[in-house]
C-alpha positions as CSV (number, residue, x, y, z in Angstrom):
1,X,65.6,124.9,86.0
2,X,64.8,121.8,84.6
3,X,61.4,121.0,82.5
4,X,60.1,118.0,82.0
5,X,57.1,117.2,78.9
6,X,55.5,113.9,80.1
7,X,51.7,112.8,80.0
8,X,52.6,109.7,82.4
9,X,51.9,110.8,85.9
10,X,53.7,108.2,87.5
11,X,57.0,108.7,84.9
12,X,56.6,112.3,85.3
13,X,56.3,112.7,89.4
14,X,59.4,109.7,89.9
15,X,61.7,111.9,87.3
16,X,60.8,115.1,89.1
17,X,61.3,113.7,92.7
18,X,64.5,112.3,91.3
19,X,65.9,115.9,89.8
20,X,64.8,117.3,92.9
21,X,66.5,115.2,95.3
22,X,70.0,115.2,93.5
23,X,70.0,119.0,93.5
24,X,68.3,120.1,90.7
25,X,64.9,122.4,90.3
26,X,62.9,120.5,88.3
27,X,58.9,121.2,87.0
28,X,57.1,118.9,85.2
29,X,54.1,119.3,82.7
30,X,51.4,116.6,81.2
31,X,51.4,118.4,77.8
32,X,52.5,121.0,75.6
33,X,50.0,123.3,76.0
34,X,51.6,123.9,79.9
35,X,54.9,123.6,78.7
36,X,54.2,126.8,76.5
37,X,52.5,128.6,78.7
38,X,55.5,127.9,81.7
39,X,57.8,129.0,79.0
40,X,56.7,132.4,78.2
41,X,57.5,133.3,81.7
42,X,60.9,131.3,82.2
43,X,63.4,129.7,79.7
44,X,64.8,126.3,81.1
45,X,68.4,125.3,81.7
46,X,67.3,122.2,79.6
47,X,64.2,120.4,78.4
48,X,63.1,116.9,78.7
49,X,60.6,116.0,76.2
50,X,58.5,112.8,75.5
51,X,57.7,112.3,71.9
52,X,53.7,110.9,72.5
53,X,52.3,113.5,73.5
54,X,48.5,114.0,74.0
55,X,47.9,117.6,72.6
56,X,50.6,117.9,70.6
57,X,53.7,115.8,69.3
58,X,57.0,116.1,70.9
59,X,59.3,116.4,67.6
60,X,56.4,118.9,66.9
61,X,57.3,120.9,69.7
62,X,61.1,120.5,69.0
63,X,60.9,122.0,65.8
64,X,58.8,124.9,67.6
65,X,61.8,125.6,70.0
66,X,64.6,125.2,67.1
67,X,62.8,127.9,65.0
68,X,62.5,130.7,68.1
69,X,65.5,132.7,68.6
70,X,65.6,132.3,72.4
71,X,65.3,128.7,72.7
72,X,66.9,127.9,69.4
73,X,69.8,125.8,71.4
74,X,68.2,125.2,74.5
75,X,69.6,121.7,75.7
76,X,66.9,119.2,74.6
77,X,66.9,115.3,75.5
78,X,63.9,113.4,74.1
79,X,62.7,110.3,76.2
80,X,61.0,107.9,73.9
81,X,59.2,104.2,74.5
82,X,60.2,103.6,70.9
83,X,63.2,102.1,70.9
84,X,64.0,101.9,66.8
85,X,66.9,103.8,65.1
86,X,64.8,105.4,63.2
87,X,62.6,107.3,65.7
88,X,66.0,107.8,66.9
89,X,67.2,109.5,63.9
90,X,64.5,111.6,63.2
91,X,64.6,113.1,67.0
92,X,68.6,113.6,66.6
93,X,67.7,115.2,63.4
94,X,65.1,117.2,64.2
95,X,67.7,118.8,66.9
96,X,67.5,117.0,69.6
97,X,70.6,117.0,71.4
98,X,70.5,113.7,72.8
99,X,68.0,111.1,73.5
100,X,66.6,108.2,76.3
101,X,64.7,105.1,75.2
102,X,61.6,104.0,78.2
103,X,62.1,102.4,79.8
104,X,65.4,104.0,81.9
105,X,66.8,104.0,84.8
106,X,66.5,107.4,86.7
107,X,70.2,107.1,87.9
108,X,71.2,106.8,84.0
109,X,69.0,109.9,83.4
110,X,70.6,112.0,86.0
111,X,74.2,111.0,84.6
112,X,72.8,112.5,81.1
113,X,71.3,115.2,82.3
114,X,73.9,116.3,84.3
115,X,76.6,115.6,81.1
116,X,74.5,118.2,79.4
117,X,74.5,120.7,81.6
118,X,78.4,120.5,81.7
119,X,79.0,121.2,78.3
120,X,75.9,123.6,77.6
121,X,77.4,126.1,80.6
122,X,78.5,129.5,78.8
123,X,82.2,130.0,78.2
124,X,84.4,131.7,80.6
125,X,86.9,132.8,77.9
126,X,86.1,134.4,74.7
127,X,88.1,132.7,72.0
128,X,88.1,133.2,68.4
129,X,88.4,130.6,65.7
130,X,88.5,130.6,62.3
131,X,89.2,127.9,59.3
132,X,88.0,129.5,55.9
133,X,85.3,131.2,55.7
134,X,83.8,130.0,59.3
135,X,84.5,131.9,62.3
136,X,83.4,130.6,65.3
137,X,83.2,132.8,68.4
138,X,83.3,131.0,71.7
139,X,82.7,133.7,74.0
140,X,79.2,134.9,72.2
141,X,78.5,131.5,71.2
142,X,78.3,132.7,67.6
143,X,79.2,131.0,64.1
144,X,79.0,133.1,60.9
145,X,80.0,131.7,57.5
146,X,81.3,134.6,54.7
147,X,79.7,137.1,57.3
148,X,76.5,135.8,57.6
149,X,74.8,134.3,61.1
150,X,74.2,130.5,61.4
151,X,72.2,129.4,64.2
152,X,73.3,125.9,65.4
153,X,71.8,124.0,68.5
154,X,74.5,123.3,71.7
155,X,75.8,120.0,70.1
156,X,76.2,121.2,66.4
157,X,77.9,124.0,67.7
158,X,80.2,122.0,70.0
159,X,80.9,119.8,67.5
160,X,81.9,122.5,64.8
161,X,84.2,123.6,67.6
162,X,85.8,120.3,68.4
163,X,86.4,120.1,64.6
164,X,88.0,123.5,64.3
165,X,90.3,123.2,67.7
166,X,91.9,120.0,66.1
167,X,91.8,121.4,62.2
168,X,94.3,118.9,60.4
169,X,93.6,116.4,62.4
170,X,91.7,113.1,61.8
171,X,88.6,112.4,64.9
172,X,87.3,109.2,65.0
173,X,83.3,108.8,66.0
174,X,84.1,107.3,68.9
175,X,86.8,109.9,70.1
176,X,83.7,112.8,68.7
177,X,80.9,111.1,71.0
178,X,83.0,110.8,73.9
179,X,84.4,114.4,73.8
180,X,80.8,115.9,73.0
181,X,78.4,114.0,74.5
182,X,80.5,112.8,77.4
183,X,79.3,108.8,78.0
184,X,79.2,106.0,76.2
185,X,77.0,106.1,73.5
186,X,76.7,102.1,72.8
187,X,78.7,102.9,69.3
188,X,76.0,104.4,67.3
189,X,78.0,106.3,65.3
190,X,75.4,107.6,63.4
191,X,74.6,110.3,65.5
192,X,77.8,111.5,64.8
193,X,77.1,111.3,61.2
194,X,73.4,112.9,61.8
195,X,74.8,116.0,63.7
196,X,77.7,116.4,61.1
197,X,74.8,116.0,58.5
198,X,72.8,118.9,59.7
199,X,76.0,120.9,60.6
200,X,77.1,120.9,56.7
201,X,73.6,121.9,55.5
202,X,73.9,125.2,57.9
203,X,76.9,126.1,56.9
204,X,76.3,126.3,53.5
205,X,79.3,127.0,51.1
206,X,81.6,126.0,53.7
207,X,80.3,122.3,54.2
208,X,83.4,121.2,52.0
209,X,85.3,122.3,55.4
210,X,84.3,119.1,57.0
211,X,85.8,116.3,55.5
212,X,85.0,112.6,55.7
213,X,87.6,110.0,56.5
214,X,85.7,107.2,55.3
215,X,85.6,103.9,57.5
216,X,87.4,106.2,60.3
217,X,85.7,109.8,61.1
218,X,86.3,113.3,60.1
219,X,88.4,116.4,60.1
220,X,88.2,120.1,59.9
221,X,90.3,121.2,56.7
222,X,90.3,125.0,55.3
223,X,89.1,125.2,51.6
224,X,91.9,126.4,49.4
């Protein structure tokens, strides 16, 4: 299932028709107050969320669903009119896991939507990793740091894996937004560097894992 926050009717009905039609359930809502109140009965494969809302703001809302256990890395993709890189920014690092600028094309939304889904499905396999003090556990979808839980949303926590399956090795931006969030990303490498940001902040002590490879990317190192 597949919500959608959006205050346009006409945005809101052509996205739903759209989802539907290509296979996906989809329900749509004109502001937060339904959102919340659908939510308490279901929790959403993934949430689309407009940022002007008319009750309350969407990166309001987004903080809301990073601070509740159950929906604290539920898939989130924030549509926006504005179109700067800093409302872009602040959405990415609010949580967001990826955003759409109004106005889009609904085949282009589909194609995101769908490279979400891909990479938020739960693991088959449990695997285990580990560089210092991080231990990331693939299977349970759980990352603890010197013992101690660290909640991450889908794409910090792909990322963190990314960086620990290739430990030693130098990533480019590029090669990181093509492996996690799966298109073309028009080169704006800062939402590499926003997520990696946020990811160093939540892991506390072992941020120094993560090192920078200035002018290139980063790579996962285990502190000695």
């Amino acid at each position: 299932m597949i919500y959608l926050v959006e205050d346009d009717n006409s945005i809101r009905e052509l996205v739903i028709y759209t989802l539907q039609t290509t296979g996906f359930q989809a329900k749509g809502f004109s502001c937060a107050r339904e959102f919340w109140e659908a939510l308490k009965k279901e929790t959403p494969s993934l949430v689309l969320l407009d940022i002007m809302l008319p009750d309350e703001d969407g990166l309001s809302v987004l903080k809301k669903l990073r601070d509740l256990n159950h929906t604290a890395r539920l898939p989130v993709i924030m549509l926006t009119a504005k179109g700067t890189e800093y409302d872009k920014v602040i959405g990415l690092d609010g949580g967001a896991d990826d955003y759409i600028s109004k106005p889009f094309g609904m085949m282009e939304l589909v194609s995101r939507v769908k490279a979400m889904l891909r990479r938020t499905e739960p693991e088959k396999k449990a695997r285990v990793r580990q560089v210092g003090p991080i231990i990331l556990d693939m299977g349970k979808h759980t990352v603890k740091v010197n013992d101690t839980f660290v909640t991450l949303t889908y794409k910090e926590f792909e990322l963190l894996s990314y960086l620990m399956e290739n430990e030693g090795i130098v990533l480019t931006r590029d090669q990181l937004l093509s492996k996690i969030w799966g298109y073309d990303f028009d080169g704006e490498s800062r939402t590499v560097d926003v997520h990696i940001r946020t990811l160093r902040q939540k892991i506390g002590a072992a941020s120094d894992c993560i090192e920078t490879i200035r002018g290139v990317g980063y790579k996962m190192e285990g502190m000695t």
